[in-house]
C-alpha positions, 0 to 999 in steps of 0.5 A: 858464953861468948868470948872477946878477943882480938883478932887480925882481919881482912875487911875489903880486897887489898885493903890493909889488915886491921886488929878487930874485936872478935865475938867467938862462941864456946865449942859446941858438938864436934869443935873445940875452943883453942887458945892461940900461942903462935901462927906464921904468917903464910902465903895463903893468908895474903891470897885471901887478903888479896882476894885470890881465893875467894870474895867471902870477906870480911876474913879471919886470917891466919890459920899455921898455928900453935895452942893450948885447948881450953874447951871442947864439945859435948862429944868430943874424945880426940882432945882435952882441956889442956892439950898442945895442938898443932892447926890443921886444916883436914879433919879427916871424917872417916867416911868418905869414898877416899878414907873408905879406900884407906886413903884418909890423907885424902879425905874429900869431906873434912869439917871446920867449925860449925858456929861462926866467929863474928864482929862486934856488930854481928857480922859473920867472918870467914875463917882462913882454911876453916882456922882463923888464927891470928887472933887470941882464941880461935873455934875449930873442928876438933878433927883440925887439933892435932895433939903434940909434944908441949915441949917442942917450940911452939913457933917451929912446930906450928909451921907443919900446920901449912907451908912446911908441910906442904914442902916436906910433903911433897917431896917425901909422900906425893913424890916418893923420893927414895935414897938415892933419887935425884931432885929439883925443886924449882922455887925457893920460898917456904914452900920450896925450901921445906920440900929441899928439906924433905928430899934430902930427909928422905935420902936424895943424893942430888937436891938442886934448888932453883930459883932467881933470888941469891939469898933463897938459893942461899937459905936452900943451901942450909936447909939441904940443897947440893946444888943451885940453879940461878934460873935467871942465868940461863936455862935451867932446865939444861942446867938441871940436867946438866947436873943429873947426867945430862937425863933430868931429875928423878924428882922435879918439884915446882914450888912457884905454881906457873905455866912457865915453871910447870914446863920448866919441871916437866921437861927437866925429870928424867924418862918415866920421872914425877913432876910434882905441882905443889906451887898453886896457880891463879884461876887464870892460868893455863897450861899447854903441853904436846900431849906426844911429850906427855906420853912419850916421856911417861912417869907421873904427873902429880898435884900436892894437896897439903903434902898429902899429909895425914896430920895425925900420922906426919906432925908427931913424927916429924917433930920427934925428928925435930927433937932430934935434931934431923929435921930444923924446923928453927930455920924457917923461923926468920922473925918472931913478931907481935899480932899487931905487926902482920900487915909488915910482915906481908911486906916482907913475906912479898919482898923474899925476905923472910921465910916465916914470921911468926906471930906470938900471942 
């Protein structure tokens, strides 16, 4: 059975969105059917619109969501008809060199769905990060549903499908914040703001927001920040350690993803610090460092792939902490709109507006 329904897509680079008509197949081994409730608007989808990702258009968008199962494969055991869902896009396979070493929030070989969903007149669409939600009814890898509590809100928790995730991930899991440890988090869109929330979750006394935008400094503030560093008001790299005893933050964390602010974070850690890359660079852009800095300075320089997150493990217990009133996903709720109205909320997301909008279905 073949399934109509309606999708948002991106047909040409640059060109505004469009509501289609989409052909979706019922799940067929390993991949499961999911009726869609809620999916934010994220930063990425606007990179595959924008065509800085890839030039496979037409694209699905949309991949930060929430859903019900409504079908699964012959031989799939993971989920039910019937289940709450969070997305995710790594279906941890088991088998590869990295969940071999028991480092599955790695895994190098994860699965999206096989089958392709298309438009009416058979043209085959590429689905955002193997997902594709912004649309009714999606097809995923049944390893990319990962089950949760019905009764959390759907709009919130379905942010740990991308952008919060990769916030609170890297500060909690790739920069191993500690209590006690001092931080910085240059950038504060979602992305950045999730990672001030992580660090201050996992019990950094000092959590110092960067950015040029009053009102994101504001936001970080809510969400965690002890500190603020408007960066276009002098350097903020004296700034930041100006904060931390003059020796830099344990923990710095460029949220943006440039040359420039790369440096900002590496030279604002404190000896044998981490950096932690979570912003991502254009395929243009290149970095130059003294390599005698790079030694000199020791520590770790690391990359945040999703927050090295293990959906299985991450989703349910940060929203137990949600439940619990420790972690407020609702915050990063600014707007709940319609399927039709994504195109706008990219105008906003451009503008700093907001941190989410949030499709409902």
């Amino acid at each position: 059975m073949v399934h109509k329904v309606k999708g948002v897509v991106a047909l040409s680079k640059g060109a505004p969105v469009t509501l289609e008509t989409i052909l979706v197949p019922d799940p067929g081994p390993g991949e499961a059917l999911v009726d869609i409730i809620t999916s934010g608007v994220c930063h990425t989808d606007l990179h595959y619109k924008l065509g800085g990702i890839s030039d496979d258009f037409p694209f699905l968008l949309g991949h930060e969501a929430t859903g019900v199962v409504s079908a699964v494969g012959p031989d799939v055991t993971s989920v039910v008809p019937g289940d709450r869902v969070v997305l995710n896009w790594r279906a941890v396979c088991g088998t590869c060199r990295a969940c071999a070493k028991g480092q599955a929030q790695y895994c190098f070989n994860t699965a999206n769905a096989t089958q392709k969903m298309t438009l009416e007149d058979g043209t085959e669409l590429s689905a955002a990060l193997g997902i594709g939600a912004f649309i009714e009814k999606t097809l995923v890898a049944a390893g990319q549903c990962t089950k949760v509590d019905p009764d959390a809100d759907a709009a919130a928790i379905g942010l740990l499908g991308c952008g919060v995730m990769a916030g609170l991930g890297a500060a909690i899991n790739t920069g191993g914040v500690k209590r006690g440890d001092t931080v910085a988090v240059i950038g504060c869109g979602g992305v950045g703001v999730a990672a001030i929330a992580g660090a201050a979750l996992a019990g950094a006394t000092t959590v110092i927001a960067v950015d040029i935008d009053a009102k994101k400094l504001e936001r970080a503030t809510h969400l965690g920040a002890t500190h603020t560093v408007d960066s276009s008001e002098g350097d903020p790299v004296e700034q930041i350690r100006a904060l931390t005893g003059g020796f830099g933050a344990d923990v710095v964390i460029d949220a943006v993803g440039r040359p420039e602010t790369y440096k900002q974070a590496f030279y604002a850690r404190d000896l044998a610090g981490t950096v932690v890359l979570v912003g991502v660079p254009t395929p243009d852009m290149t970095l130059e460092l003294p390599l005698l800095d790079v030694f000199g300075r020791g520590g770790s320089l690391k990359s945040s792939w999703y927050g090295d997150c293990l959906p299985s493990r991450d989703f349910p217990m940060l929203i137990s902490l949600y439940q619990q009133g420790k972690l407020d996903l609702d915050a990063f709720v600014t707007e709940r709109i319609s399927i039709d109205q994504v195109e706008e909320a990219f105008d906003k997301m451009h503008a700093g507006a907001v941190l989410r909008s949030v499709v409902e279905l």
